[in-house]
N, CA, C and O atoms as a GROMACS GRO file, in nm:
protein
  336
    1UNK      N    1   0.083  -0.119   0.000
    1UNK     CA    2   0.000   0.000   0.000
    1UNK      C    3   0.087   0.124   0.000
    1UNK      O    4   0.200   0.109   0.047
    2UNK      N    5   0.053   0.245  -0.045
    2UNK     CA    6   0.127   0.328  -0.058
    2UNK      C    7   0.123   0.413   0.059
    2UNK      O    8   0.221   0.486   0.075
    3UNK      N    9   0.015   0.420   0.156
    3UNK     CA   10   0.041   0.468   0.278
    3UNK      C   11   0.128   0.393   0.339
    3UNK      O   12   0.201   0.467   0.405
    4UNK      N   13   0.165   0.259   0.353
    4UNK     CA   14   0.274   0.225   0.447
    4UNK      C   15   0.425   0.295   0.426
    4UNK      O   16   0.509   0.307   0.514
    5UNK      N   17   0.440   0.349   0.246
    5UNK     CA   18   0.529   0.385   0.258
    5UNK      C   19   0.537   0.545   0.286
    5UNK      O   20   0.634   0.590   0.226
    6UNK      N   21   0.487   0.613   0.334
    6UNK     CA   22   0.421   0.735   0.430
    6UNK      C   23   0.521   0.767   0.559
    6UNK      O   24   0.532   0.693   0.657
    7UNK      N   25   0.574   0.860   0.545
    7UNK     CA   26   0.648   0.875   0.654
    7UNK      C   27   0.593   1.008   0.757
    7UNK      O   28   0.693   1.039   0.822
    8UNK      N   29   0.540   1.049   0.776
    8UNK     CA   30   0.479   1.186   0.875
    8UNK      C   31   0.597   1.226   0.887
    8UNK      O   32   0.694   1.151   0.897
    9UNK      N   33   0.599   1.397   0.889
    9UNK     CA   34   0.742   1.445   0.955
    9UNK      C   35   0.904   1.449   0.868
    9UNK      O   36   0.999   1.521   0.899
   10UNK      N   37   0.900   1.350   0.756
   10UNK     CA   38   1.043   1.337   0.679
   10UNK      C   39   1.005   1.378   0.498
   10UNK      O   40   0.931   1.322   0.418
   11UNK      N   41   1.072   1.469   0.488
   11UNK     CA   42   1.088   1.546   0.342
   11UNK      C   43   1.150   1.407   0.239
   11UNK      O   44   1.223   1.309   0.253
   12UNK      N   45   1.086   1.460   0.156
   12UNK     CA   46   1.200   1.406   0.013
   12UNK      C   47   1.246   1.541  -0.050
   12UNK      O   48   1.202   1.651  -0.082
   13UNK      N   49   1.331   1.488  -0.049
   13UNK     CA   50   1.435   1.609  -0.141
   13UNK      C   51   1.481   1.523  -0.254
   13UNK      O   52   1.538   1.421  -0.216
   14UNK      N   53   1.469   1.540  -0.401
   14UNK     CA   54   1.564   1.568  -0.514
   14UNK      C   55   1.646   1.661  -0.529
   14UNK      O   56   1.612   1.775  -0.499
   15UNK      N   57   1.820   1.625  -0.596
   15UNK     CA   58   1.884   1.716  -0.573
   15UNK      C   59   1.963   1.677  -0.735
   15UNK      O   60   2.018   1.575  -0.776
   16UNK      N   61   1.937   1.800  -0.791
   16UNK     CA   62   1.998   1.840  -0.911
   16UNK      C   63   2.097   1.898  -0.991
   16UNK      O   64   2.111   2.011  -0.947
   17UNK      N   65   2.155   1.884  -1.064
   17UNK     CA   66   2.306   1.902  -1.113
   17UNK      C   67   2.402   1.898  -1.053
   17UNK      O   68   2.500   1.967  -1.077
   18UNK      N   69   2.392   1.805  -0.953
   18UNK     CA   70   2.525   1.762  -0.928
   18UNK      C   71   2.559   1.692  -1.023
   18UNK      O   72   2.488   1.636  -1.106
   19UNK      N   73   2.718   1.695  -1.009
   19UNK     CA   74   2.858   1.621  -1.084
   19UNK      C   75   2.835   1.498  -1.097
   19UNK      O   76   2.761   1.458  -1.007
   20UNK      N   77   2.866   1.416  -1.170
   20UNK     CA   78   2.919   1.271  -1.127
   20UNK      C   79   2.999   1.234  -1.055
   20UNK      O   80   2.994   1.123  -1.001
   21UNK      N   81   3.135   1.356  -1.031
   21UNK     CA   82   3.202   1.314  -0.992
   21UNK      C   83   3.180   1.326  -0.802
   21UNK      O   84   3.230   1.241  -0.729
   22UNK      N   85   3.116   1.417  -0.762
   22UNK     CA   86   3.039   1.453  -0.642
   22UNK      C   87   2.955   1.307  -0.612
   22UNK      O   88   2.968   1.222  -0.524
   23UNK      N   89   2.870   1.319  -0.717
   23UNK     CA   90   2.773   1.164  -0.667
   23UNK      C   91   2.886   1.062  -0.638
   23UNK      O   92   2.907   1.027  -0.522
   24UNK      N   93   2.956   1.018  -0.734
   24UNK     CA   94   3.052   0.889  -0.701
   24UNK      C   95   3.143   0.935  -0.544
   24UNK      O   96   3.197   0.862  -0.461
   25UNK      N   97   3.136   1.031  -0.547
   25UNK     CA   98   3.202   1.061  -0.401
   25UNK      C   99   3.091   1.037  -0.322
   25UNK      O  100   3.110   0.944  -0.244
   26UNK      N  101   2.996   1.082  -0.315
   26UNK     CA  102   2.932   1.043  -0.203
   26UNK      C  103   2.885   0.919  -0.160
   26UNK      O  104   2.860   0.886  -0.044
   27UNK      N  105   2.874   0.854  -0.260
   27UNK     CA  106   2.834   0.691  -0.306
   27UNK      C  107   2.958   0.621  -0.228
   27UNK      O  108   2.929   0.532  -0.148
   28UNK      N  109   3.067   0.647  -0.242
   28UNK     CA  110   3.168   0.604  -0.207
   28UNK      C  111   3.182   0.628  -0.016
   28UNK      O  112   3.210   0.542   0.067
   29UNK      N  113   3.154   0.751   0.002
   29UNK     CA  114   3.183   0.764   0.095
   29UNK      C  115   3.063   0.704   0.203
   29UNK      O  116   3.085   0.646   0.309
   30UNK      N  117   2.917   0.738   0.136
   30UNK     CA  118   2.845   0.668   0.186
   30UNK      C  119   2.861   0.405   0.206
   30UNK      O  120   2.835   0.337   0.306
   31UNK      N  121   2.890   0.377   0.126
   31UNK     CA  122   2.942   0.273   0.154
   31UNK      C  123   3.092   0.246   0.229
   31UNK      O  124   3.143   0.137   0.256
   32UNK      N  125   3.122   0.323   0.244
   32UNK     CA  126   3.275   0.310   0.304
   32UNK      C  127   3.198   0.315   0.515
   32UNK      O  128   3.237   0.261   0.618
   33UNK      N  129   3.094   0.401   0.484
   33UNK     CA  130   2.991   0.388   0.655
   33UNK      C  131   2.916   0.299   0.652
   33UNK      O  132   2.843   0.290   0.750
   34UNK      N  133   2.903   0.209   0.556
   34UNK     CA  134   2.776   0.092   0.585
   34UNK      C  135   2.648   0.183   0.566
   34UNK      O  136   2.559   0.158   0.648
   35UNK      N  137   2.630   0.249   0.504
   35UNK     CA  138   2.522   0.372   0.430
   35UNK      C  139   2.495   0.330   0.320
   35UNK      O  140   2.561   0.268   0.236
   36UNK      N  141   2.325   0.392   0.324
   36UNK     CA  142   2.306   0.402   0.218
   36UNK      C  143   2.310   0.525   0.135
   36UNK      O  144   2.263   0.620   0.196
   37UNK      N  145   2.351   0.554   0.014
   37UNK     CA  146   2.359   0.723  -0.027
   37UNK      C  147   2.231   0.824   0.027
   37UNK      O  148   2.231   0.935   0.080
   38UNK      N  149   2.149   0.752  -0.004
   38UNK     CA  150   2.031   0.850   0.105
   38UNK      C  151   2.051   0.840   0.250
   38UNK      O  152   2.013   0.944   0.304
   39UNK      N  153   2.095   0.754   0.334
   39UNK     CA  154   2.099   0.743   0.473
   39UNK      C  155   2.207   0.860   0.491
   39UNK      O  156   2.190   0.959   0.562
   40UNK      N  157   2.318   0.834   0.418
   40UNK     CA  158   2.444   0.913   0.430
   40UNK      C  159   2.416   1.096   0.384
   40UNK      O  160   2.436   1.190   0.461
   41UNK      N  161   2.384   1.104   0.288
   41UNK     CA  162   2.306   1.240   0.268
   41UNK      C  163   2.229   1.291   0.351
   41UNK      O  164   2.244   1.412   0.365
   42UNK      N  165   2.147   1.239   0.417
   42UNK     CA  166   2.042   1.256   0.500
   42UNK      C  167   2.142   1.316   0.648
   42UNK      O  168   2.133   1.427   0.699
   43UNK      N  169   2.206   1.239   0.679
   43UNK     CA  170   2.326   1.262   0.828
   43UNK      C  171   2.366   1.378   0.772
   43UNK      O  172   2.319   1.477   0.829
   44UNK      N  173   2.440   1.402   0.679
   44UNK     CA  174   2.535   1.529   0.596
   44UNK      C  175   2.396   1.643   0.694
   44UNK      O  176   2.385   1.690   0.808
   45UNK      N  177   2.317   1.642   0.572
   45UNK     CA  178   2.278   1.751   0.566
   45UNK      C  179   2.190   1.800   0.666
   45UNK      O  180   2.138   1.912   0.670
   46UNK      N  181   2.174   1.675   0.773
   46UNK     CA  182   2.108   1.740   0.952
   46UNK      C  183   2.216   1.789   1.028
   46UNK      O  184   2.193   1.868   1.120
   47UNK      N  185   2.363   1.742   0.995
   47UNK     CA  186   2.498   1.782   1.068
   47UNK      C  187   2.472   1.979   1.000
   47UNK      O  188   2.447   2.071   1.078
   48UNK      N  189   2.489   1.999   0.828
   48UNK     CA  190   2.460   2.125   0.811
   48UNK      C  191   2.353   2.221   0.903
   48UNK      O  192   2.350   2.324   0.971
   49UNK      N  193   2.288   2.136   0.867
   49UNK     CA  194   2.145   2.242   0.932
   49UNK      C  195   2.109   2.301   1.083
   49UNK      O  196   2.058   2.409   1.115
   50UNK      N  197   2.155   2.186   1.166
   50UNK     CA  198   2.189   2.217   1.292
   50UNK      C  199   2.305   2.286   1.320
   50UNK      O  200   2.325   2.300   1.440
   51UNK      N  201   2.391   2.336   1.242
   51UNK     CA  202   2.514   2.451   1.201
   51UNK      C  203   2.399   2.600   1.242
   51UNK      O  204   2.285   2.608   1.198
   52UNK      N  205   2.456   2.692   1.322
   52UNK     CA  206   2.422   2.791   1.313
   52UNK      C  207   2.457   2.876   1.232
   52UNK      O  208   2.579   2.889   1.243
   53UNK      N  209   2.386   2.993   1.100
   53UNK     CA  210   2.461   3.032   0.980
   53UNK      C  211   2.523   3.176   1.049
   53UNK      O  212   2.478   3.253   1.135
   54UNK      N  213   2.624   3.175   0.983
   54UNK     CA  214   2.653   3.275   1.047
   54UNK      C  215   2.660   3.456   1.070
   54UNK      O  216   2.746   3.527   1.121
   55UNK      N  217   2.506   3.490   0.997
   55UNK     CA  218   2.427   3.536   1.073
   55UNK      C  219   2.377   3.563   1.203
   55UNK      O  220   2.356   3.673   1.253
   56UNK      N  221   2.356   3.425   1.264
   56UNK     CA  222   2.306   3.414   1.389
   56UNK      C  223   2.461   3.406   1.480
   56UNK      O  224   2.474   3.470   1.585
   57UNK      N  225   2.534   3.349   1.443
   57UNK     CA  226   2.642   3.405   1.509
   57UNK      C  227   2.662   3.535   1.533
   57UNK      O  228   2.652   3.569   1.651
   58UNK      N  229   2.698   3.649   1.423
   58UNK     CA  230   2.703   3.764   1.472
   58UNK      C  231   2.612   3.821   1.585
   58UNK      O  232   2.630   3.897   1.680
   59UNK      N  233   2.532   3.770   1.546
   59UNK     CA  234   2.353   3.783   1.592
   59UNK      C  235   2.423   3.775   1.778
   59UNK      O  236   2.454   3.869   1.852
   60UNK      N  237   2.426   3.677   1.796
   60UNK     CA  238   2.480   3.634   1.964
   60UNK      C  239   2.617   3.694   2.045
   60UNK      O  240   2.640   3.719   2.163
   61UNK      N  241   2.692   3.702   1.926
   61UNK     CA  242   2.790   3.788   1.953
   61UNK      C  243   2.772   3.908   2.013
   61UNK      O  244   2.823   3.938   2.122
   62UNK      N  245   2.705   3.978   1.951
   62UNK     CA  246   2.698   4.141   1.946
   62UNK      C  247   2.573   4.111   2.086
   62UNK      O  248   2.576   4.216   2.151
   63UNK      N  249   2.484   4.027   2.143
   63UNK     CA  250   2.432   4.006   2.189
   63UNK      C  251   2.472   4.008   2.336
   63UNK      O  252   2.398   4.046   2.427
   64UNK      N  253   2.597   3.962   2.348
   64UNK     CA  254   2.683   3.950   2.477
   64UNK      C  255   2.726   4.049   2.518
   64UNK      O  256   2.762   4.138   2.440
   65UNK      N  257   2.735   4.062   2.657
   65UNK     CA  258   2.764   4.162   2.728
   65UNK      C  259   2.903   4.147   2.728
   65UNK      O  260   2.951   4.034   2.714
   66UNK      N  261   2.994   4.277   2.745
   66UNK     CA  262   3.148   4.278   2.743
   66UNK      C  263   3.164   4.346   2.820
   66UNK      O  264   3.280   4.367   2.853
   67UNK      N  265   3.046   4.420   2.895
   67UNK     CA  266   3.148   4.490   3.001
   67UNK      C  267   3.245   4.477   3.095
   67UNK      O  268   3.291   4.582   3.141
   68UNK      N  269   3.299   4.340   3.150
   68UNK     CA  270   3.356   4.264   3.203
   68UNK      C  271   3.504   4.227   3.147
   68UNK      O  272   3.602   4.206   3.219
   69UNK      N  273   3.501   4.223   2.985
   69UNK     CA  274   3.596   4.187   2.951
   69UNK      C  275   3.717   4.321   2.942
   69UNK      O  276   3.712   4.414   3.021
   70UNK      N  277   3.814   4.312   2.844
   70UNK     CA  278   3.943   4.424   2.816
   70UNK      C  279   3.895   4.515   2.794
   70UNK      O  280   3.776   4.506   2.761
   71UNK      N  281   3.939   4.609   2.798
   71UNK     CA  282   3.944   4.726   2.739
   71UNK      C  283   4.028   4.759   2.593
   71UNK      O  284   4.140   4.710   2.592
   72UNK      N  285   3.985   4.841   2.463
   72UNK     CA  286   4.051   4.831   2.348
   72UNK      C  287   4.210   4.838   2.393
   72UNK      O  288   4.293   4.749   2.372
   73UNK      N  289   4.230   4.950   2.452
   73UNK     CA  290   4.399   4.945   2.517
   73UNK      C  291   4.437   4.827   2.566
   73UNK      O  292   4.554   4.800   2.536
   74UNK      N  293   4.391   4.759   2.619
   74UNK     CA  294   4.450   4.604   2.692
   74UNK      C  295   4.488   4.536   2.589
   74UNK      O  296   4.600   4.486   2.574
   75UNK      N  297   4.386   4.531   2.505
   75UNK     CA  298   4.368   4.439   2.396
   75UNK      C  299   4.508   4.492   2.298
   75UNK      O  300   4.590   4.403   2.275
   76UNK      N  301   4.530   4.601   2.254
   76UNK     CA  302   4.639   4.646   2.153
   76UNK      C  303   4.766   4.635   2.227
   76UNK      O  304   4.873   4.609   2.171
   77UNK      N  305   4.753   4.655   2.355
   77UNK     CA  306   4.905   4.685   2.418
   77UNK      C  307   4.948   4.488   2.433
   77UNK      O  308   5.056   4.435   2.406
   78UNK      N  309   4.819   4.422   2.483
   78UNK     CA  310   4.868   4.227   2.504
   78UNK      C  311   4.919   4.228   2.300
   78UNK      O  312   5.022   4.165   2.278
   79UNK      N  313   4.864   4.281   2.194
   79UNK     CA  314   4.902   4.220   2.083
   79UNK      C  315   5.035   4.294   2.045
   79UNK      O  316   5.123   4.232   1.986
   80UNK      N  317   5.049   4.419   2.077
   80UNK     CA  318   5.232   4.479   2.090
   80UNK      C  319   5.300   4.392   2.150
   80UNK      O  320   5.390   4.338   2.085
   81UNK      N  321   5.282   4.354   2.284
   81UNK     CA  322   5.313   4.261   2.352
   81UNK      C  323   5.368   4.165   2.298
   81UNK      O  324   5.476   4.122   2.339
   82UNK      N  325   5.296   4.107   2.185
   82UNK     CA  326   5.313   3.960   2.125
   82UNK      C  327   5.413   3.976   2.012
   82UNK      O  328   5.485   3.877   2.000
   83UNK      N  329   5.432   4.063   1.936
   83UNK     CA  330   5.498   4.100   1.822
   83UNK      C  331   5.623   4.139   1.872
   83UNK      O  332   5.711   4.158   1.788
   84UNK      N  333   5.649   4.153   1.985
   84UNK     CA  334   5.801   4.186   2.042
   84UNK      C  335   5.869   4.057   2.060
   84UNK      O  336   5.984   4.053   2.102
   0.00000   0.00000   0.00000
């Protein structure tokens, strides 16, 4: 039945113009894990996504409080410091 093969919750993705030489890499690399090229793609691209872009980095950065930390002078005189 075609509902059994129904997954709630998981995308299909097609992915287009890639290389051959990219696919045979991944093919490769996916069997070299006991993967399948979709199992192995699938890991890839939840490792990407759970990546914060870095956007949101700046984003958190600028977010943090520094009043605690150096002062610009601390900071230039420790990197004079280092160059001597």
């Amino acid at each position: 039945m075609l509902a059994d093969c129904y997954h709630p919750g998981v995308a299909t993705l097609y992915i287009r113009d890639a290389s051959e030489d990219v696919a045979a890499t991944l093919k490769e690399r996916a069997a070299a894990g006991g993967m399948s090229l979709s199992a192995y793609v699938a890991a890839e691209l939840t490792m990407i996504a759970s990546r914060p872009t870095n956007e949101q980095i700046v984003a958190r950065l600028r977010a943090r409080d520094r009043t605690s930390g150096p002062s610009s002078a601390e900071i230039l005189e420790a990197v004079r410091a280092g160059l001597r």
